[in-house]
N, C-alpha and C positions, 0 to 999 in steps of 0.2 A: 193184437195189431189193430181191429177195428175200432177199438175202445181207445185206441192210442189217437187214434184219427182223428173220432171225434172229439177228443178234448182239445186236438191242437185247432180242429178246425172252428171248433168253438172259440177258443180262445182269438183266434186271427179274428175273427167277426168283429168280437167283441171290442179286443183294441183298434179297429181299423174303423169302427163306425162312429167314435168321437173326433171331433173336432181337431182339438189338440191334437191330435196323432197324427191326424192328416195335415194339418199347417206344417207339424214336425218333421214329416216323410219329402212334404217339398220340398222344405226348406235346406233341406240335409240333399237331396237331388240336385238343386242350384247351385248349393256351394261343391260339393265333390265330384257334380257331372259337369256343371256348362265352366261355373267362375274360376274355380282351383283352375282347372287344366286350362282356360285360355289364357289364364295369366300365366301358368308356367313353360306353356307351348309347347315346344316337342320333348323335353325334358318326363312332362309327366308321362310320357310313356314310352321313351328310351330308359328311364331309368325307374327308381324304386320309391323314386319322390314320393307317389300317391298312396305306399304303405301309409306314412306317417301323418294323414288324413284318416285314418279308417277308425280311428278312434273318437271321429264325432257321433258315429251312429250307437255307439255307447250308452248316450244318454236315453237313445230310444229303449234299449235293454233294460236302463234303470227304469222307467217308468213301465214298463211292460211286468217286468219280476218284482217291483215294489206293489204293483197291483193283486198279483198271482193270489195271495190267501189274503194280505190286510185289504184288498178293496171288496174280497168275496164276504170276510166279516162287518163290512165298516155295510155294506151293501144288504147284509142278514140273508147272505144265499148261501152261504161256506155250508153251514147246516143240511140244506137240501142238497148239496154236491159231496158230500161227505156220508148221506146217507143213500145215495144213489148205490146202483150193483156194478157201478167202474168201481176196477182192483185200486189200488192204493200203486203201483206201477206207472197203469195209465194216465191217472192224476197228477203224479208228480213231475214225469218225465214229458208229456203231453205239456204242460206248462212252459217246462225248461224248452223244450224242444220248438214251442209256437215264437217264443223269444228272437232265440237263434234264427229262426228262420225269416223271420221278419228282419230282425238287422242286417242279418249277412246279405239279407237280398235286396234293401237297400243297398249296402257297400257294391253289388257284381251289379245292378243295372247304372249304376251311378259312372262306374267305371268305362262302363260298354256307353253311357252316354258320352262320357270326356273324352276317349279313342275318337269318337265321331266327332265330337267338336273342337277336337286338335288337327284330325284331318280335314277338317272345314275352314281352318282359318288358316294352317297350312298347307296349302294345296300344291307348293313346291315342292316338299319332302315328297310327295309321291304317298302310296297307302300304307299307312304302317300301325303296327299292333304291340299289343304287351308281350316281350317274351316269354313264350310256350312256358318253361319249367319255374322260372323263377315265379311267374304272373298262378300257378295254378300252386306252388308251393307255400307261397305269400298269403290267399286266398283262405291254403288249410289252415295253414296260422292263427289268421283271422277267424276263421268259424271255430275254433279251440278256444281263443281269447275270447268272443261272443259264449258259449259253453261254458266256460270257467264263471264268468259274471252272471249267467243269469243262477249258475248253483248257486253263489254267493247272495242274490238277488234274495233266491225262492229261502233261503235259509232265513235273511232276515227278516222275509214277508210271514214266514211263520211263526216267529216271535212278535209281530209286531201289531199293537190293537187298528193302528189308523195306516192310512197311505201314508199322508205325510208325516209320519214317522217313521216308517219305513225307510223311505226317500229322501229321510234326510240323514239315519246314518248310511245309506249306502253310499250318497254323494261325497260323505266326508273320510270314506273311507277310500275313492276311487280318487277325491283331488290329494287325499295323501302322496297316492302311490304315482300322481301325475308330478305334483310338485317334487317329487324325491330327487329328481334329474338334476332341477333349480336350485334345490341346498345344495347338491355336493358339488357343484358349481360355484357355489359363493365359499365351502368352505374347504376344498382340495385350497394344496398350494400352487401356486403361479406355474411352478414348475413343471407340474405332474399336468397341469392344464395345456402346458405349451406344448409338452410333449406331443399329448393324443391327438394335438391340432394339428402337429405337423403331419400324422397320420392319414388328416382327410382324404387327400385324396383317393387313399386306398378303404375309404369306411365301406363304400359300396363292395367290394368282394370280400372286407371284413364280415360285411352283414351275411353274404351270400351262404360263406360259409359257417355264419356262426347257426342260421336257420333250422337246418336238422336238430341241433342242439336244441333252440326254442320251440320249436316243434314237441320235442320229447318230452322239456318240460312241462310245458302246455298241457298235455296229454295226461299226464301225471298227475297233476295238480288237478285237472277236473275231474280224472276217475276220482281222486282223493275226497274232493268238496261233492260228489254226487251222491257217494256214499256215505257220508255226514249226514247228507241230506237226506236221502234214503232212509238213515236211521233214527232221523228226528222229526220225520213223519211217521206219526202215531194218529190212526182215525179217533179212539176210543179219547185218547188226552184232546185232540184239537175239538170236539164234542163237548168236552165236559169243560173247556175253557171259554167256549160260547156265553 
């Protein structure tokens, strides 16, 4: 556990002392703490609108796990952290895990900013908050999705000689699965589109309930890619490809 510590605590230094990171982390602050929510005013936090934002601190994931092994090589330290006495455990999962927590913690104070800055510009509503189950369920969601991408992340930074290479098949692999919504949009027929439209109004208890469900899968999916991961870190091979 201590060795778990410090690689993650290593690892937060490390991304949080460049530049980039920091332009990055405000940036993503402004837009899902103060702008989203006072443009969408009480909405973003009567309802579940501000899930469908949580997917920009993503991009800080990908430059965070596209870093993990290709910038330790591109850098000539992978060597000395590989022959270090942290287990192969600590390593990997200290990685994964400095990821996650750096995004997701972006996504929760961004949030607890836009709560305040809803209740600041609306001061008629009176004091109001995320609901309790949905806002902490939502939440686990989100740090399962952040988990899933950085396995995804650390798998590719193992393969891969440079960052930007890294970085650029993981991007092209995440606007696939962003853009998949857009094709089947353009290529469903009219019908099956009017359909589900007419459903809106009920998407939001659609979603409520579909949640458990993506929860599970979630879950699933990243014990699955952890232990991919798991098993395609090899110290003796990532040594000898030096």
């Amino acid at each position: 556990m201590n060795d778990l510590i410090t690689v993650i605590w290593k690892e937060l230094r490390k991304f949080n002392n460049t530049r980039t990171s920091k332009m990055q982390s405000l940036i993503l602050l402004g837009m899902i703490g103060v702008y989203m929510p006072i443009m969408t005013g009480l909405d973003w936090v009567l309802t579940l609108e501000y899930l469908a934002w949580m997917w920009l601190p993503m991009f800080t994931t990908i430059g965070f796990t596209t870093d993990a092994f290709a910038g330790e090589r591109e850098r000539h330290t992978l060597e000395t952290l590989l022959a270090s006495r942290l287990p192969d455990e600590a390593i990997l999962l200290g990685k994964i895990l400095a990821s996650v927590i750096y995004s997701w913690g972006i996504c929760f104070v961004s949030l607890l900013i836009g709560a305040v800055a809803v209740n600041l510009t609306n001061p008629q509503a009176g004091l109001i908050f995320y609901e309790t189950m949905p806002f902490v369920v939502g939440m686990f969601a989100v740090l399962l999705m952040f988990f899933l991408f950085s396995c995804l992340g650390v798998l590719v930074s193992l393969k891969a000689h440079t960052v930007r290479q890294a970085y650029q098949r993981l991007s092209f692999s995440m606007l696939a699965i962003w853009l998949l919504p857009f094709v089947l949009t353009q290529i469903l027929p009219e019908e099956t589109i009017a359909k589900y439209a007419a459903q809106a109004p009920n998407l939001e208890q659609m979603l409520i309930t579909a949640v458990p469900f993506v929860v599970f899968a979630l879950l699933l999916i990243s014990m699955v890619l952890y232990a991919v991961a798991r098993g395609k870190f090899k110290r003796d091979q990532l040594i000898a490809d030096l």
